[in-house]
C-alpha positions in Angstrom: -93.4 -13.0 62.2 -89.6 -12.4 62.0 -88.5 -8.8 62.7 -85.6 -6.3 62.6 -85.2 -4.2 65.3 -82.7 -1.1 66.0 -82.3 0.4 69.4 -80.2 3.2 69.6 -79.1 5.4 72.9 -77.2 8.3 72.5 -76.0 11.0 75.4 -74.0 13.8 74.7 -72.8 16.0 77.5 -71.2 19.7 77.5 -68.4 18.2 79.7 -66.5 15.3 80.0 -67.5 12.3 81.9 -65.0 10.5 84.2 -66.3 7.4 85.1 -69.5 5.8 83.5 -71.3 2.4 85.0 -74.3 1.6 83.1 -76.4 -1.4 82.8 -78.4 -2.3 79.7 -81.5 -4.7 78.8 -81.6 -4.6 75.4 -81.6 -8.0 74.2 -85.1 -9.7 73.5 -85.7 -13.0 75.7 -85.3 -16.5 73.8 -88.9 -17.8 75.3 -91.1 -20.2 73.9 -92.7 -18.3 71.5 -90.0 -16.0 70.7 -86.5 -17.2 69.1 -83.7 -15.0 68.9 -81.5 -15.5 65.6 -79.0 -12.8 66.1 -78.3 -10.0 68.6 -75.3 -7.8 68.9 -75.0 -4.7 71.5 -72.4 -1.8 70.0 -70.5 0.8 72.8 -68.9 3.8 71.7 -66.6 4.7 73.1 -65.4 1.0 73.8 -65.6 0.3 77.5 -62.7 -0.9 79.7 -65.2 -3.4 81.8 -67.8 -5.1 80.2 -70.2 -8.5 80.7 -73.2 -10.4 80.6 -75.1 -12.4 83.3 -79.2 -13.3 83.8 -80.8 -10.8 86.7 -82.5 -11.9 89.0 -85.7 -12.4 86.7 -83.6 -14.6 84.0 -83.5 -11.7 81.6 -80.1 -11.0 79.6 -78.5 -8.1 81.7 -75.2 -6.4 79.7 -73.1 -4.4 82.8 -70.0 -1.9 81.1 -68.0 0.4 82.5 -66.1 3.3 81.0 -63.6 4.5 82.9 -61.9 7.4 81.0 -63.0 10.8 79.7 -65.8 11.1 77.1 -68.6 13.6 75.5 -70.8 11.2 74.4 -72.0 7.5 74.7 -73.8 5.8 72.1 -75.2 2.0 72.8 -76.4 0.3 69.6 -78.4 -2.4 70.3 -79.6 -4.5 66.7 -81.7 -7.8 66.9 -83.9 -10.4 64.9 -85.6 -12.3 66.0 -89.1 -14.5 65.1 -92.0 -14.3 67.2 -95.2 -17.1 66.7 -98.4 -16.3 67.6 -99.5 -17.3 71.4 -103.4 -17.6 70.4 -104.7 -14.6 71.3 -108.0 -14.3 72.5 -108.1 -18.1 72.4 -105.6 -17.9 75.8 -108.9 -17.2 77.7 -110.2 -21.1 77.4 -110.3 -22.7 80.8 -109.8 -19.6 82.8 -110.5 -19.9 86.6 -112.8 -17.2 88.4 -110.2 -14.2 89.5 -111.2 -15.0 93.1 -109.7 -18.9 93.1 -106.5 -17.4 91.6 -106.4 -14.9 94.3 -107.0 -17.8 96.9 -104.5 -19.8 95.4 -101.6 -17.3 96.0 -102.5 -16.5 99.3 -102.3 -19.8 100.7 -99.2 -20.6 102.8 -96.0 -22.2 101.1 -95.8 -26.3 101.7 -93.1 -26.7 99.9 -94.7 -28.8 97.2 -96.1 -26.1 94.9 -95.7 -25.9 91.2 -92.4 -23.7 90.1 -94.7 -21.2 88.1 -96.6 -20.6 91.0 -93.8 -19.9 93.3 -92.7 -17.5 90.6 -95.8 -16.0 90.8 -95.7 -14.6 94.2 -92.7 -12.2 93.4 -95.5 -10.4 91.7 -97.6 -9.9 94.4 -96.5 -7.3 96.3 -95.4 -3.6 96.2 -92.5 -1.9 94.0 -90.9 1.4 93.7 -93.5 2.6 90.7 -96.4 -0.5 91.3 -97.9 0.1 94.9 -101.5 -1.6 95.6 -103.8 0.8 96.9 -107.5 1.5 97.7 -108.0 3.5 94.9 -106.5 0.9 92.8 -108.9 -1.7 93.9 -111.6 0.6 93.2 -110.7 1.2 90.1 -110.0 -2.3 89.6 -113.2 -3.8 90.6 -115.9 -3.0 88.1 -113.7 -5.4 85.8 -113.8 -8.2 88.5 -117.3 -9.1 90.1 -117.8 -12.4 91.7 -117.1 -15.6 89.6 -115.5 -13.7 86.5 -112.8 -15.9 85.0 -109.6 -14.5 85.8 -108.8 -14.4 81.9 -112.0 -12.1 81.1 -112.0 -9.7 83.7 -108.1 -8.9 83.2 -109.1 -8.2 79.6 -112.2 -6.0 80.6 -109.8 -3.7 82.8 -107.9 -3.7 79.6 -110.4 -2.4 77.4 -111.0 0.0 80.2 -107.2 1.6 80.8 -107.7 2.0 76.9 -110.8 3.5 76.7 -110.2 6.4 79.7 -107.2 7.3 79.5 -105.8 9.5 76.9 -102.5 8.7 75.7 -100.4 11.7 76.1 -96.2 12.1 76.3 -96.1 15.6 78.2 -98.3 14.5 80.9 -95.8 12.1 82.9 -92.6 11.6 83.7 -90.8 7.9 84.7 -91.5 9.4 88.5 -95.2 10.4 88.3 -97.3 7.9 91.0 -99.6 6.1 90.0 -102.2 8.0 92.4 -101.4 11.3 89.6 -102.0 9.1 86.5 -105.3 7.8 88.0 -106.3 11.2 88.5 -105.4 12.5 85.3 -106.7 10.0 83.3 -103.1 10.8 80.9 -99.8 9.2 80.5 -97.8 6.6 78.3 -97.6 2.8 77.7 -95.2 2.4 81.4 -97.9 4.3 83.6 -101.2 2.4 81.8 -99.0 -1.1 82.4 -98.1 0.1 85.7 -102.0 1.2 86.8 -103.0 -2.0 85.3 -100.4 -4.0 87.6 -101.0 -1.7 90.6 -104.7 -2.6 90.2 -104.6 -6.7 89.7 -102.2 -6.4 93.0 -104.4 -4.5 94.6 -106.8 -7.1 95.1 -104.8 -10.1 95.4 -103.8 -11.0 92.0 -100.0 -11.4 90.4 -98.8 -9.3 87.3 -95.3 -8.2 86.1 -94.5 -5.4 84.0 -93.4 -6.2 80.7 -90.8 -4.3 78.6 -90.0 -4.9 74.6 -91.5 -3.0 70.9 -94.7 -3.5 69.3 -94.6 -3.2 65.2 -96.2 -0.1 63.9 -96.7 0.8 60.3 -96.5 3.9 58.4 -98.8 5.9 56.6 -99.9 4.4 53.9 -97.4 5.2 50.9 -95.1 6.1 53.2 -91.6 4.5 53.8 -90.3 3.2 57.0 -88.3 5.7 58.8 -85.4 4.7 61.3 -85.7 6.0 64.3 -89.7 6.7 64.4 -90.7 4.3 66.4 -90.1 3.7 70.3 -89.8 0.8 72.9 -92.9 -0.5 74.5 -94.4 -1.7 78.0 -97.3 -4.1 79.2 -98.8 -5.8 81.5 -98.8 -9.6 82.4 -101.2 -12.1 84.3 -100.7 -15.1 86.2 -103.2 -17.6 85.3 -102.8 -21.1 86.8 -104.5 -23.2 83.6 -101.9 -20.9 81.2 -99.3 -19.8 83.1 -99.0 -16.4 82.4 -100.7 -14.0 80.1 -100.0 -10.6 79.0 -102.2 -7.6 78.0 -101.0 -4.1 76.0 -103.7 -1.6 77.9 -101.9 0.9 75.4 -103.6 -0.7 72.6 -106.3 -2.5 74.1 -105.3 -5.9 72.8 -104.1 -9.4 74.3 -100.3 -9.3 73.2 -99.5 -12.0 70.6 -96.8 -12.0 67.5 -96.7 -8.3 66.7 -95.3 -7.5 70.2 -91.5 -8.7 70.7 -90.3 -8.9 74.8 -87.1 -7.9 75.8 -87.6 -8.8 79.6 -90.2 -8.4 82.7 -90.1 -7.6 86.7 -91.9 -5.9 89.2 -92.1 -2.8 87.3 -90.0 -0.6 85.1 -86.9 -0.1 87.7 -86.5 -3.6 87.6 -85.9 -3.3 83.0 -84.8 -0.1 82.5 -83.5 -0.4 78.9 -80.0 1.6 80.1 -79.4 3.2 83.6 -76.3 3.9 85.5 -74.5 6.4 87.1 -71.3 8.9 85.7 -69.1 11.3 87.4 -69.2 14.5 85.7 -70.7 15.5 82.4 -73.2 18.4 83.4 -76.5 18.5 82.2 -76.6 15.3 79.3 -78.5 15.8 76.4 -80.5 12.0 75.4 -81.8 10.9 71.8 -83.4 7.4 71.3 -84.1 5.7 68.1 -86.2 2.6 67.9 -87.3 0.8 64.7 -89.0 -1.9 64.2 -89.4 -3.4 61.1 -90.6 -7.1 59.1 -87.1 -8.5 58.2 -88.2 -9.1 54.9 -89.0 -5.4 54.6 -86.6 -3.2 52.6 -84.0 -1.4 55.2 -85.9 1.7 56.3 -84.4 5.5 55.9 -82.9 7.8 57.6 -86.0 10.6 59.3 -85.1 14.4 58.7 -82.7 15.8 61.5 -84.6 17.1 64.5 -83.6 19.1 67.4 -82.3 17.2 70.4 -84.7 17.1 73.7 -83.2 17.4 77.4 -83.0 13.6 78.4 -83.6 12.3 82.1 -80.2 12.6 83.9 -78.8 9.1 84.3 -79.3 8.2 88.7 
């Protein structure tokens, strides 16, 4: 599949801003499975400082800085890129019981061990929005009784996330901890990939948190609209026979060629599309557009105007 995709962030503040810093991950990952043919990242109002570098996870990180006054800020990010399938379901063959894996990362570094599974132990441990808990492994364990291949039971917690929890905008924010999501059985795609992560940690296994866009489709008869999409978030598995695979508890499905990645880490802090800091403003007003769309498709159209939202102040 080769797609088209538009991500647009747009603040507008009442006041002028001084001094903006800003960091971006907007550019999809060249991987494997994923080729990138062209990429380009638009700033308005041109910034004074701006470059590129990998982070610390080997995703493309764009740092700018703007450093005299402005009302707005608007970073256009357009790609396309081709994405083949990974196999799917088919990813489960050879899976090792969840326990072995488990063992396998506990066991003290000799200084010999594969490079994937070295990688693998950044993944282990607590971050700012992924903490293990007790009630994590609880909920974790009716997916993972003794001898279940590591493969099977992380797709059985899928199904789970899916199936009891509601998917529902209003009833998180970016801050909410994952104790308040379990309870309330509501949030988006970030908290369900960060319950699932907070859950395979908290009993001994790896998983990252992945960020990127999934392909939706329109009502039928319906045009593509710009804009009416959004960017999405899963969760990812290390398992030693296939390195690592990822899961969408969003959408209760193994992630394969409709899902495009933009980069992974710990958790969301570590891939924030856009974050920074600015000096002055006053309360900033935030509009995202996402679309994505088949490049073959015909370009999509503009959606109606709509009424601006309060955005999350920039930290």
């Amino acid at each position: 599949m080769r797609y088209t995709v538009l991500h647009e962030t747009l603040y507008t503040y009442p006041d002028s801003v001084v001094v903006s810093h800003q960091l971006l991950h907007v550019s999809p990952r060249p991987l494997a499975w994923q080729t990138m043919h062209r990429h380009q990242t638009t700033i308005e109002p041109e910034p004074g400082e701006r470059s590129e570098r990998l982070d610390y996870f080997g995703n493309t990180l764009t740092q700018f800085a703007l450093v005299s006054r402005h009302e707005f800020l608007n970073v256009r990010a357009v790609s396309e890129v081709s994405v083949a399938s990974r196999g799917g379901e088919a990813q489960a063959v050879g899976s090792q019981p969840w326990e072995a894996v488990r063992d396998l990362l506990r066991m003290p570094a000799t200084g010999v061990e594969p490079v994937t599974l070295i990688d693998a132990t950044d993944y282990l441990y607590q971050s700012p929005h992924a903490a293990p808990s007790r009630a994590l492994a609880e909920y974790a364990m009716p997916s993972f009784p003794p001898g279940r291949p590591v493969h099977e039971a992380a797709r059985d917690l899928t199904r789970r996330i899916k199936a009891e929890f509601e998917f529902d905008p209003a009833a998180t924010t970016v801050s909410t901890p994952l104790e308040a999501v379990l309870k309330g059985r509501r949030g988006v795609c970030q908290d369900f990939a960060h319950l699932m992560i907070g859950a395979l940690r908290s009993i001994g296994l790896a998983a990252r948190y992945v960020s990127g866009y999934i392909l939706t489709h329109p009502p039928p008869g319906k045009p593509r609209m710009i804009g009416a999409d959004a960017s999405h978030a899963w969760a990812s598995v290390f398992c030693p026979q296939r390195g690592w695979v990822d899961f969408d508890p969003t959408n209760d499905c193994v992630v394969d060629e409709a899902h495009i990645t933009v980069a992974w880490g710990r958790d969301f802090s570590d891939v924030t599309p856009m974050r920074g800091v600015i000096l002055g403003g006053g309360e900033q007003t935030l509009e995202v557009k996402v679309t994505v769309a088949p490049a073959n498709e015909p370009p999509p159209i503009e959606p109606p105007p709509k009424a601006k939202g309060k955005g999350t102040p920039a930290t």
